[in-house]
C-alpha positions as CSV (number, residue, x, y, z in Angstrom):
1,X,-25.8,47.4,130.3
2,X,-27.2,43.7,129.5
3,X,-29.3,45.5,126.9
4,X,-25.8,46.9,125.0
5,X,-24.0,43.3,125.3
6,X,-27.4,41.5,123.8
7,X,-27.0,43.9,121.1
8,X,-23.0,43.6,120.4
9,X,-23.8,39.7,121.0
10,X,-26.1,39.7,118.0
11,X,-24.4,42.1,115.8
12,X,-21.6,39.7,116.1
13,X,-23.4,36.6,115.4
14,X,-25.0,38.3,112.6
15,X,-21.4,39.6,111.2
16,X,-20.1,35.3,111.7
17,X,-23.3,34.1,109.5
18,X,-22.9,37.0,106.9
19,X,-23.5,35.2,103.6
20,X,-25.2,31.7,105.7
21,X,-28.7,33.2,107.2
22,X,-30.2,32.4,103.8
23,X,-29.1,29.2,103.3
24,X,-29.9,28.2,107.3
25,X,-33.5,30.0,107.0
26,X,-34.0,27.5,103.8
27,X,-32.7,24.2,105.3
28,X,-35.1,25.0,108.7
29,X,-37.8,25.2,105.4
30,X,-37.2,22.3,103.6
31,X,-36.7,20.1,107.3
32,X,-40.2,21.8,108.9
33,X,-41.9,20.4,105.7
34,X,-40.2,17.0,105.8
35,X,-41.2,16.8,109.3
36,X,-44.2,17.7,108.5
37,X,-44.3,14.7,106.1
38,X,-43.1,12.4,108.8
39,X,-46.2,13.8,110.5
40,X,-48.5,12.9,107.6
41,X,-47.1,9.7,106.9
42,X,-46.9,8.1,110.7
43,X,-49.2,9.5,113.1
44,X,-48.2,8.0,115.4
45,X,-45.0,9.6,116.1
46,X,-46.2,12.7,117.8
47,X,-44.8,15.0,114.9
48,X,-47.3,18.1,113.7
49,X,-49.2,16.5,110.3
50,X,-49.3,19.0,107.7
51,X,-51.4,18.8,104.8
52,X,-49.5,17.4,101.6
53,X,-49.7,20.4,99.4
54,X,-48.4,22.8,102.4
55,X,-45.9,20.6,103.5
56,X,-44.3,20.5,99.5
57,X,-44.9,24.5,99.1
58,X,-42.6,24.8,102.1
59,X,-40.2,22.7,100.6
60,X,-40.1,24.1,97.2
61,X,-39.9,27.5,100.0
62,X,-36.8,26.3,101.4
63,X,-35.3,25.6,98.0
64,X,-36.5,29.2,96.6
65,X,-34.8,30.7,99.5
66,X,-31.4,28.6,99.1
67,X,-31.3,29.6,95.2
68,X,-32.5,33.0,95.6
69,X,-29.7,34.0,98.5
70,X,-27.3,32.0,95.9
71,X,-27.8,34.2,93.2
72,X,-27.5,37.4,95.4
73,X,-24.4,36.3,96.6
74,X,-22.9,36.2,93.3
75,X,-24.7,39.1,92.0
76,X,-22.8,41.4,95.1
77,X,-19.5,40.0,94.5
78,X,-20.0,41.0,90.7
79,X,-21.0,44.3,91.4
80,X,-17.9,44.4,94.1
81,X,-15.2,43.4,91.6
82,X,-16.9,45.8,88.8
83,X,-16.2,49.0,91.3
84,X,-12.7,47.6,92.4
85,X,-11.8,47.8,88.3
86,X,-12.6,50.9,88.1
């Protein structure tokens, strides 16, 4: 029983960020390599240091991800309002 309302749970969360998980997944990219920045820069603060170059290839990840789930969103309501014309 808790196994079916974990599962209805997620479904439903997943249903609410329909069109989001892209754009969340490449903010969480673009802040892990800032912090990991923060890390580089001052440590002293406790934060994971990351090397420079991985820390801007997961920023440049994050911003991939946000332009990449951009242009399938428009590319699926294209191909949405091509099969309502016909």
């Amino acid at each position: 029983m808790k196994n079916w309302i974990a599962v209805r749970l997620v479904k439903w969360g997943a249903k609410k960020l329909d069109g989001y998980k892209t754009i969340i997944g490449g903010i969480g990219l673009i802040l892990s390599g800032v912090v990991g920045l923060i890390g580089l820069l001052w440590p002293d603060t406790g934060l994971p240091p990351m090397e420079l170059e991985q820390a801007m290839t997961t920023i440049s990840g994050g911003l991939v991800a946000i332009g990449i789930g951009h242009k399938g969103d428009k590319l699926t309501k294209a191909v949405q309002a091509s099969a309502n014309e016909q």
